[in-house]
Kinemage of the C-alpha trace (Angstrom):
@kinemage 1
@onewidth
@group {chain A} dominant
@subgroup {mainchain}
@vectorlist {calphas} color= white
{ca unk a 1} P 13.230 -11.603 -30.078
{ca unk a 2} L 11.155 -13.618 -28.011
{ca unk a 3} L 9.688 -16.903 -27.834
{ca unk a 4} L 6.735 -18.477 -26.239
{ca unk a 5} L 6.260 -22.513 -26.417
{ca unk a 6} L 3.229 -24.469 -25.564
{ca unk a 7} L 0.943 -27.175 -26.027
{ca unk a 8} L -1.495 -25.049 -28.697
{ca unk a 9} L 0.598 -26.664 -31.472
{ca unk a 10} L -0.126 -30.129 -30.519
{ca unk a 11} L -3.712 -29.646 -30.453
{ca unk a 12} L -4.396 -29.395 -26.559
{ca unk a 13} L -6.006 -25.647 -24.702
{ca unk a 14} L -3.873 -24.667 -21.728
{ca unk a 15} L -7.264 -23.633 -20.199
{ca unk a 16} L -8.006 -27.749 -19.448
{ca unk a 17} L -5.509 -27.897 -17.422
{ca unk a 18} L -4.862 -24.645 -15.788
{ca unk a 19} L -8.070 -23.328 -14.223
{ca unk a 20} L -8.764 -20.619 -11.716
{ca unk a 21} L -12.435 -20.109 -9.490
{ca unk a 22} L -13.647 -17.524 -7.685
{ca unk a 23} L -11.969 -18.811 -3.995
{ca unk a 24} L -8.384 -19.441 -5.571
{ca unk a 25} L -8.404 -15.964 -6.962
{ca unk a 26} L -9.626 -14.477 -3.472
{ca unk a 27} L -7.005 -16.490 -2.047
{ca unk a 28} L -4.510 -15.455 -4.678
{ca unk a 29} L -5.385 -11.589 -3.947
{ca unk a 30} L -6.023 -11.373 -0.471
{ca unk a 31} L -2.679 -9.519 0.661
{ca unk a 32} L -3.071 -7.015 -2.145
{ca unk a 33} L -6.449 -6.254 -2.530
{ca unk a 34} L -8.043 -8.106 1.172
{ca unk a 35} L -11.352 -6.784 1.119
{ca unk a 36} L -11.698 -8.016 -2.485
{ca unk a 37} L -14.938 -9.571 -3.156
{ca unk a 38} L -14.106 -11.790 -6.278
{ca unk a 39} L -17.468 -11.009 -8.898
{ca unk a 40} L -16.416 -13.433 -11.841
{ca unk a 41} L -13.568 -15.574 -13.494
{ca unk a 42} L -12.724 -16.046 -16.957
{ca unk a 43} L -10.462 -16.537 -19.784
{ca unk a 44} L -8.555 -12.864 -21.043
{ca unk a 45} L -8.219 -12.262 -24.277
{ca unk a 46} L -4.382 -13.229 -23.732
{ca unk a 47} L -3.633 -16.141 -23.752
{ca unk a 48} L -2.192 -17.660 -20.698
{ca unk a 49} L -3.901 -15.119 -18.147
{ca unk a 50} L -7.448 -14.782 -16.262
{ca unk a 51} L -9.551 -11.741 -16.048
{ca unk a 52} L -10.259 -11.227 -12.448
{ca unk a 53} L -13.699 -9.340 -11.983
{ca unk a 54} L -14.029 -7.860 -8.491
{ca unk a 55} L -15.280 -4.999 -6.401
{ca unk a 56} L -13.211 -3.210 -3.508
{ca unk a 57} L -14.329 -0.394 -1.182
{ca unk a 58} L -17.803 -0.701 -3.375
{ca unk a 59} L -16.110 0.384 -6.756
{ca unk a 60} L -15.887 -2.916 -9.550
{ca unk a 61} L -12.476 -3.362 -11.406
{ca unk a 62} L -10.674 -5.809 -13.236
{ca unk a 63} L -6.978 -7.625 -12.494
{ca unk a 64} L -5.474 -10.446 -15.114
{ca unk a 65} L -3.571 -13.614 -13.042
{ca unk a 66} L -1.250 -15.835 -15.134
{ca unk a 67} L -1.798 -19.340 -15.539
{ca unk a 68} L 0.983 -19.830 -13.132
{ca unk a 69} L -1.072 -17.871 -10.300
{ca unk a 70} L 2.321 -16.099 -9.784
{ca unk a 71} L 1.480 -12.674 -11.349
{ca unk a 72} L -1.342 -10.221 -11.715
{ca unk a 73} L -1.508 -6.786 -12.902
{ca unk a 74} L -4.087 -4.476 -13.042
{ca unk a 75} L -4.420 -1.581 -15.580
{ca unk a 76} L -5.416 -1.172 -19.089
{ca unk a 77} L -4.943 -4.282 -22.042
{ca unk a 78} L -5.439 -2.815 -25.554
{ca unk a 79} L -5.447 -4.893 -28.996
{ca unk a 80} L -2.962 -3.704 -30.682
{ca unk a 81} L -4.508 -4.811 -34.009
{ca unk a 82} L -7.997 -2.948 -33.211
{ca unk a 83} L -6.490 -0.424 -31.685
{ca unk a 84} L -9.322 -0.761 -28.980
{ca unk a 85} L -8.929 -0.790 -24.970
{ca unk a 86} L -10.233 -4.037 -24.221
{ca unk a 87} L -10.363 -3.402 -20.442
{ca unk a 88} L -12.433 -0.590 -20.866
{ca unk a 89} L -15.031 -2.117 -22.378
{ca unk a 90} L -15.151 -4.753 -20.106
{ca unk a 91} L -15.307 -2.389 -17.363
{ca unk a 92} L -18.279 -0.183 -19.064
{ca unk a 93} L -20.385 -3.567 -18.912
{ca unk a 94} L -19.542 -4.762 -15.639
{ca unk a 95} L -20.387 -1.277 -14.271
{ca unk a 96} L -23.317 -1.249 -16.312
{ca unk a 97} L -26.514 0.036 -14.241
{ca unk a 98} L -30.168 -1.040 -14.781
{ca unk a 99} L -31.954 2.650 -14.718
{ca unk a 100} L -35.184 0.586 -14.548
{ca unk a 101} L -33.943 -0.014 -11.445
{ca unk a 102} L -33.559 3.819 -9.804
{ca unk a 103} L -36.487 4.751 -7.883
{ca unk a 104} L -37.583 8.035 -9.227
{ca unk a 105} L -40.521 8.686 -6.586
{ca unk a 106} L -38.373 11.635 -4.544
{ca unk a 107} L -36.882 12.842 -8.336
{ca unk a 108} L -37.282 16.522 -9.582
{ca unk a 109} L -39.024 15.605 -13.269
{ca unk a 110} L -38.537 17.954 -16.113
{ca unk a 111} L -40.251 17.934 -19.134
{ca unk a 112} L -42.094 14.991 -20.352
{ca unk a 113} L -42.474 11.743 -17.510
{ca unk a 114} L -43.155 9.660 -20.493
{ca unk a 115} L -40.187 10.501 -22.522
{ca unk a 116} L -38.250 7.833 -24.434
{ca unk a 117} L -34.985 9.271 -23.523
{ca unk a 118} L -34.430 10.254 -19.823
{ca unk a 119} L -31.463 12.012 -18.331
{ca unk a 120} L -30.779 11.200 -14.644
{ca unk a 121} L -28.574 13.268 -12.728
{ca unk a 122} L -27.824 12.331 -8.758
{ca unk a 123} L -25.876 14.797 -6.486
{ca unk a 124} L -25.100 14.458 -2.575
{ca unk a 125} L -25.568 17.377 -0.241
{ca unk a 126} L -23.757 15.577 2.420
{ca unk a 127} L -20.476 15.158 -0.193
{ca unk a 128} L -17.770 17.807 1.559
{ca unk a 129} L -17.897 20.157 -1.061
{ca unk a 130} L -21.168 20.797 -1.500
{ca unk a 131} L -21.633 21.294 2.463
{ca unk a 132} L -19.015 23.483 2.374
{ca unk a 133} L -20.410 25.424 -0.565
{ca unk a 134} L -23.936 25.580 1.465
{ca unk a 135} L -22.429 26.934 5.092
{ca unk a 136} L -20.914 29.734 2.832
């Protein structure tokens, strides 16, 4: 069995005196991830460990640091009680895109413009395979 001792019990929050910002965490990261660009900072839902927002090679993710700033780990945290993967819904809404947002002036519309409910589908004729499947 094991056992984990703090101050909780005697009233004070670990996060008053253990704090991480957006430079420390760069810092913290920069020989794993260097071209990290650190997006936000916060408490996890563990106790004891940060949730690291940042983007990489222009794709967003998330890494938890310990309080200690000696650890981080990347990958998925899931509540056990909920049964729920907490990571990936913090990932849905940080990778959440404004469709208000797309302009739609070069689009191929079909079916009704003023539609409640739109479907917006991208593709890239310069991606490899789709070259490929156009020289053939």
């Amino acid at each position: 069995m094991s056992y984990s001792y703090g101050f909780e019990a005697k009233g004070q929050e670990c996060s008053k005196c253990h704090t991480l910002n957006k430079d420390e965490a760069r810092d913290l990261l920069k020989n794993v991830v260097p071209d990290a660009v650190i997006l936000d900072v916060r408490l996890s839902p563990v106790k004891g460990v940060w949730e690291v927002d940042l983007e990489s090679r222009g794709r967003k993710g998330i890494v938890y640091v310990d309080f200690l700033k000696k650890h981080f780990f990347s990958g998925a945290l899931v509540s056990i009680g909920e049964k729920k993967n907490l990571t990936q819904g913090r990932l849905i809404e940080l990778n959440k895109v404004d469709v208000s947002q797309i302009p739609l002036e070069n689009a191929l519309v079909m079916g009704d413009q003023k539609a409640r409910i739109r479907v917006i589908v991208f593709t890239d004729p310069d991606w490899p395979y789709c070259s490929k499947l156009h020289q053939e």
